[in-house]
One Martini backbone bead per residue (centre of mass of N, CA, C, O) as a GRO file, in nm:
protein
  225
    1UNK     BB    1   9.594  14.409  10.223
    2UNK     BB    2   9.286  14.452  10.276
    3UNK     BB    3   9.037  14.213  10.290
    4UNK     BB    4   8.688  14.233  10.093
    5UNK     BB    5   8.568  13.912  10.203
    6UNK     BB    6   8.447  13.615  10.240
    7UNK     BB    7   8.412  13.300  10.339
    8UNK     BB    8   8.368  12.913  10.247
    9UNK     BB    9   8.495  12.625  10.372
   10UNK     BB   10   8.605  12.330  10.339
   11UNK     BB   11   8.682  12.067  10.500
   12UNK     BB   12   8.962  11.989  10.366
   13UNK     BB   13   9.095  12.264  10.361
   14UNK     BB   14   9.004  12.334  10.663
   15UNK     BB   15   9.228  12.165  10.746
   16UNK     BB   16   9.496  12.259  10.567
   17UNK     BB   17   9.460  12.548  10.758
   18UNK     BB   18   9.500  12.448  11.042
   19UNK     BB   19   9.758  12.278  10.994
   20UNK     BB   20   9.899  12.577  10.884
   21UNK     BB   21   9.850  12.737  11.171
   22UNK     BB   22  10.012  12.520  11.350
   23UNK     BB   23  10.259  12.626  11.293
   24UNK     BB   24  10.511  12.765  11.512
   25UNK     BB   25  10.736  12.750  11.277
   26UNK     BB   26  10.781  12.976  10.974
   27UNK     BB   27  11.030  12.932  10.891
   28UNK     BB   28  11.055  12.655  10.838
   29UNK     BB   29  10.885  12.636  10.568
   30UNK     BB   30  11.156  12.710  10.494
   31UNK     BB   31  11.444  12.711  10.294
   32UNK     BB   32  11.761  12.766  10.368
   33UNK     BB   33  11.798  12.927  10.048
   34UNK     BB   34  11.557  13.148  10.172
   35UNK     BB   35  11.651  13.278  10.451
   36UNK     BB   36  11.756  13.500  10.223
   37UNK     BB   37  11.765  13.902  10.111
   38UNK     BB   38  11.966  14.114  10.027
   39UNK     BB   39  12.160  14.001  10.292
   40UNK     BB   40  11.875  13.933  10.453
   41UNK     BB   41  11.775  13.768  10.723
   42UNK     BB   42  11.555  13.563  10.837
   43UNK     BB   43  11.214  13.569  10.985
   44UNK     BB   44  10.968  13.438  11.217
   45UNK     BB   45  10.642  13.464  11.305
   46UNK     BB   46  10.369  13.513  11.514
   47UNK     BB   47  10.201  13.750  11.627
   48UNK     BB   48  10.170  13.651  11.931
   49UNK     BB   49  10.493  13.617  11.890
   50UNK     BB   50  10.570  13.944  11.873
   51UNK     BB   51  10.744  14.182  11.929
   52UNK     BB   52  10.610  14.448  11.979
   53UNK     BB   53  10.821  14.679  11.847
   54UNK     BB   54  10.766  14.454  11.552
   55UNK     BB   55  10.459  14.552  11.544
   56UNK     BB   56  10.495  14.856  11.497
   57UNK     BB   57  10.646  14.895  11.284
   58UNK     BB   58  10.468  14.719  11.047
   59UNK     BB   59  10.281  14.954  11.076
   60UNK     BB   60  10.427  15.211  11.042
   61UNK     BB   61  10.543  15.125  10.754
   62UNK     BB   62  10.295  15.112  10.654
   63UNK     BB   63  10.151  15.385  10.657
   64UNK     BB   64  10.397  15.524  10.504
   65UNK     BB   65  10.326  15.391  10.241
   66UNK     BB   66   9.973  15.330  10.216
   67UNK     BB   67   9.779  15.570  10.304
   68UNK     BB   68   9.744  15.756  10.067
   69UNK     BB   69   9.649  15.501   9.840
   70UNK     BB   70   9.395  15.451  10.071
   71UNK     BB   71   9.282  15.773  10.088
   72UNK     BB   72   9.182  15.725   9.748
   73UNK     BB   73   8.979  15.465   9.824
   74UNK     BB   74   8.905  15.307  10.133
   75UNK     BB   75   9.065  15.430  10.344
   76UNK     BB   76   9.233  15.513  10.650
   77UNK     BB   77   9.286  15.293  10.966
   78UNK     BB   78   9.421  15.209  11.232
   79UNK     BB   79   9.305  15.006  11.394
   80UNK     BB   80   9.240  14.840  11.178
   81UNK     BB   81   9.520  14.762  11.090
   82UNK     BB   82   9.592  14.657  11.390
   83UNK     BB   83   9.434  14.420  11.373
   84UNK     BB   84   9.558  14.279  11.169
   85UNK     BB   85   9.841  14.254  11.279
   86UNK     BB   86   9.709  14.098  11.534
   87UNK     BB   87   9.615  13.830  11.408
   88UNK     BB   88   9.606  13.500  11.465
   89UNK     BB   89   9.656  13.456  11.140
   90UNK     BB   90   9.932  13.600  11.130
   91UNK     BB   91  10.198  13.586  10.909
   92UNK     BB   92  10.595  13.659  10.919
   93UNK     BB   93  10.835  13.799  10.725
   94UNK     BB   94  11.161  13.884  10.820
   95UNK     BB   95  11.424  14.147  10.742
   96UNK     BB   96  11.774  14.152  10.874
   97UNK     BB   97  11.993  14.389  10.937
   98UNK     BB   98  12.322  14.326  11.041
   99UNK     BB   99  12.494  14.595  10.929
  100UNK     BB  100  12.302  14.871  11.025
  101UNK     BB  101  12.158  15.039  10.795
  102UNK     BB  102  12.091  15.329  10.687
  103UNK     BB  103  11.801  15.516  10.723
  104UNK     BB  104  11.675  15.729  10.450
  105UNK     BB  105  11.386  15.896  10.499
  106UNK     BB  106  11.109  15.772  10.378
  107UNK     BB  107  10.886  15.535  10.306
  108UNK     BB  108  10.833  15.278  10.069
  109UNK     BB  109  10.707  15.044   9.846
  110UNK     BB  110  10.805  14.737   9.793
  111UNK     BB  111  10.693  14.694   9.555
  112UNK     BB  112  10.846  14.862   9.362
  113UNK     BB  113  11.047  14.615   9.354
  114UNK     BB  114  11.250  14.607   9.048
  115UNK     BB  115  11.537  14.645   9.148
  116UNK     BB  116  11.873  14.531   9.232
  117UNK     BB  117  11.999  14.789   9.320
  118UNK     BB  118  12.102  14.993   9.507
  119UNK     BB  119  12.278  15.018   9.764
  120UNK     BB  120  12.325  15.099  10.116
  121UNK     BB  121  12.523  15.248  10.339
  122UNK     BB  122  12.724  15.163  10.627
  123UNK     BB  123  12.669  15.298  10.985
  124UNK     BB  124  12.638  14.997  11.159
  125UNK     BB  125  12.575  14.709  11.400
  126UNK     BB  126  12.258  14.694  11.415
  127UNK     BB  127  11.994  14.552  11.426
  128UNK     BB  128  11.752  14.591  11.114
  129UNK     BB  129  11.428  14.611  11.008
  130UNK     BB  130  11.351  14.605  10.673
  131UNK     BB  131  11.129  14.391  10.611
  132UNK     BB  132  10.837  14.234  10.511
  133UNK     BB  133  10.565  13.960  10.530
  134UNK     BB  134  10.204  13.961  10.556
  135UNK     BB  135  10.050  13.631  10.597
  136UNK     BB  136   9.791  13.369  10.504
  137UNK     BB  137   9.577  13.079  10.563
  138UNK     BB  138   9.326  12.997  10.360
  139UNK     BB  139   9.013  13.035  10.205
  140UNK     BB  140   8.856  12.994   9.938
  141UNK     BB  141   8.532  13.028   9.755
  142UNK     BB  142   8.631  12.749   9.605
  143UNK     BB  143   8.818  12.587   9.816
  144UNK     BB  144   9.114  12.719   9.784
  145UNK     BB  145   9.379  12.685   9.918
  146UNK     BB  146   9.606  12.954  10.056
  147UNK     BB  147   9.841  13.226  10.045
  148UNK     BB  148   9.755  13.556  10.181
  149UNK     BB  149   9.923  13.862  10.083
  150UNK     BB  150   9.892  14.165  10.275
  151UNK     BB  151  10.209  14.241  10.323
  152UNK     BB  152  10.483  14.433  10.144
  153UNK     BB  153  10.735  14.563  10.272
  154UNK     BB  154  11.009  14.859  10.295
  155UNK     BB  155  11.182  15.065  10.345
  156UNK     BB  156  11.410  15.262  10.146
  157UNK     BB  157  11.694  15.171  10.211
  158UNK     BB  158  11.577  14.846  10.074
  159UNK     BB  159  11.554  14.925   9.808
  160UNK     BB  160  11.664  14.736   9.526
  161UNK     BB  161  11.762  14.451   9.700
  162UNK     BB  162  11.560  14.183   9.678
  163UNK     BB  163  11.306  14.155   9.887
  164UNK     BB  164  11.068  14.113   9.764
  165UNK     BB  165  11.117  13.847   9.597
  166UNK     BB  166  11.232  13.675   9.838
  167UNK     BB  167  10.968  13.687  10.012
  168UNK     BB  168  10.786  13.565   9.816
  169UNK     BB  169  10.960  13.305   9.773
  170UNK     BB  170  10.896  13.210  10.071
  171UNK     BB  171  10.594  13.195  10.075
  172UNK     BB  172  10.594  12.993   9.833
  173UNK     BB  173  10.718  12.776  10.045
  174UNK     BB  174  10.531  12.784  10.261
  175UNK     BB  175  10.288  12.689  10.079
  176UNK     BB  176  10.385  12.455   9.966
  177UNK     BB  177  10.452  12.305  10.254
  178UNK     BB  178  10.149  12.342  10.317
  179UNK     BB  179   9.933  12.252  10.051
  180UNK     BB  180   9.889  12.491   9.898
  181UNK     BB  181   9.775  12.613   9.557
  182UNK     BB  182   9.823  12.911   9.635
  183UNK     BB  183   9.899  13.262   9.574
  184UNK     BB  184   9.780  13.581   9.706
  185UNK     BB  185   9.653  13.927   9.609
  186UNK     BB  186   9.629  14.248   9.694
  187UNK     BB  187   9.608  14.551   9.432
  188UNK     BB  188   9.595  14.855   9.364
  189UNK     BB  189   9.502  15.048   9.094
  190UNK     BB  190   9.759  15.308   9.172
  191UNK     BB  191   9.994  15.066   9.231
  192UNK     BB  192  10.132  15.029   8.967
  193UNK     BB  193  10.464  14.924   9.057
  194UNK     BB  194  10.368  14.696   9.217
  195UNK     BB  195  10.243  14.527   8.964
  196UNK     BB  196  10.526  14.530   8.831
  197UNK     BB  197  10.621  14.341   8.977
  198UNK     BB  198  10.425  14.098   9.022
  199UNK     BB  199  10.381  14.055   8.679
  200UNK     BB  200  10.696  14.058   8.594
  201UNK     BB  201  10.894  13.985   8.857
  202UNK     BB  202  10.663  13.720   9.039
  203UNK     BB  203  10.423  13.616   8.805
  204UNK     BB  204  10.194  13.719   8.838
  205UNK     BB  205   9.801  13.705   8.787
  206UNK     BB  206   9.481  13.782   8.721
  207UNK     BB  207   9.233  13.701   8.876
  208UNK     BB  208   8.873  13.590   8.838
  209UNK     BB  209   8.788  13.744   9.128
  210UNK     BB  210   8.776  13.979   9.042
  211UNK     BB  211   8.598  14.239   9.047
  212UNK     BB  212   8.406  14.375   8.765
  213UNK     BB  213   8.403  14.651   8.853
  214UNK     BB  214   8.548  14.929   8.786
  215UNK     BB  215   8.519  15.064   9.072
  216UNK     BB  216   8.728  14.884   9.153
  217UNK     BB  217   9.046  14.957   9.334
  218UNK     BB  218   9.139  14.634   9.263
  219UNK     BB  219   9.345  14.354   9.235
  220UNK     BB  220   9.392  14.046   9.168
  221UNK     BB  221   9.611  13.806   9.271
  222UNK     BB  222   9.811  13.521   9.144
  223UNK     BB  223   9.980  13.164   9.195
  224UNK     BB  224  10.068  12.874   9.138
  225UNK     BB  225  10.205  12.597   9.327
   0.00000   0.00000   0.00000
């Protein structure tokens, strides 16, 4: 989701998020028993190089999934959404399902992505994109490398199937492989099922860094890596 903080990175620090931003190959990053997960092969891509058609999807369905949760909170604007997810250091690893799995329904946040079971019927054999994970290489205020995961989304009809937590494996094989210090991300504090995802079953914990003010709507998380 949207980060709204500044930044001020060091020296050194600023060279390893310049150097993990020019990698080329997203997918490399990942070890190779990382590149799929609930049955679904990932795919790597950086923005400037996704095909338009797999950059509107990644939009419609955060949409669909996060507008409602969005608009109780600080609003939702598709600009700017756009504007993120087209953004020159955004970084995206995709699950494609190759056996053509039917979407049946709205999409809901893979954040809720609690169980691993309840696997949807296929009948078609076209390749598409179940799930995704937008993150980017930062630097935080206090100098440290990170890998900061901005959205992680999966249709209705792939959730329970371990995308979630597959993705964000990968974010932190890449994270780690490009030597920044932890992953982060921002997740709403209304979007209860999200975070017990992140903190019962992807490890993540409260970062000291979320705002102190009762009224701010969102807690950060972190995990080090």
């Amino acid at each position: 989701m949207t980060r709204k903080r500044p930044r001020s990175p060091s020296a050194s620090a600023a060279e390893l998020v310049a150097a993990a931003r020019d990698a080329r190959d997203v997918l490399a990053l990942v070890p190779e028993d990382l590149r799929a997960c609930g049955g679904c092969p990932l795919r790597g891509f950086r923005a400037e190089d996704m095909p338009r058609a797999l950059r509107t999807w990644t939009f419609d369905l955060t949409k669909r999934n996060m507008r409602e949760l969005y608009e109780r909170t600080w609003g939702w604007s598709n600009p700017e959404k756009r504007r993120e997810l087209a953004h020159s250091d955004a970084r995206f690893l995709v699950a494609f399902d190759e056996h053509g799995v039917t979407r049946t329904g709205d999409a809901a946040a893979a954040e809720d992505d609690e169980d691993d079971h309840a696997a949807p019927s296929s009948s078609s054999s076209s390749s598409s994109p179940a799930a995704f994970a937008h993150f980017r290489f930062e630097v935080e205020d206090d100098g440290s490398p990170v890998a900061y995961v901005y959205e992680l989304q999966a249709e209705r009809a792939y959730q329970r199937r371990g995308l979630g937590r597959g993705l964000m494996r990968a974010v932190e094989a890449a994270g780690k492989a490009s030597g920044v210090a932890a992953v982060m991300l921002t997740v709403l504090k209304d979007n209860e099922g999200a975070r017990r995802f992140y903190e019962r079953r992807a490890g993540y914990a409260p970062d000291p860094r979320t705002p102190s003010e009762e009224t701010c709507p969102y807690v950060i998380l972190s995990k080090k890596l």
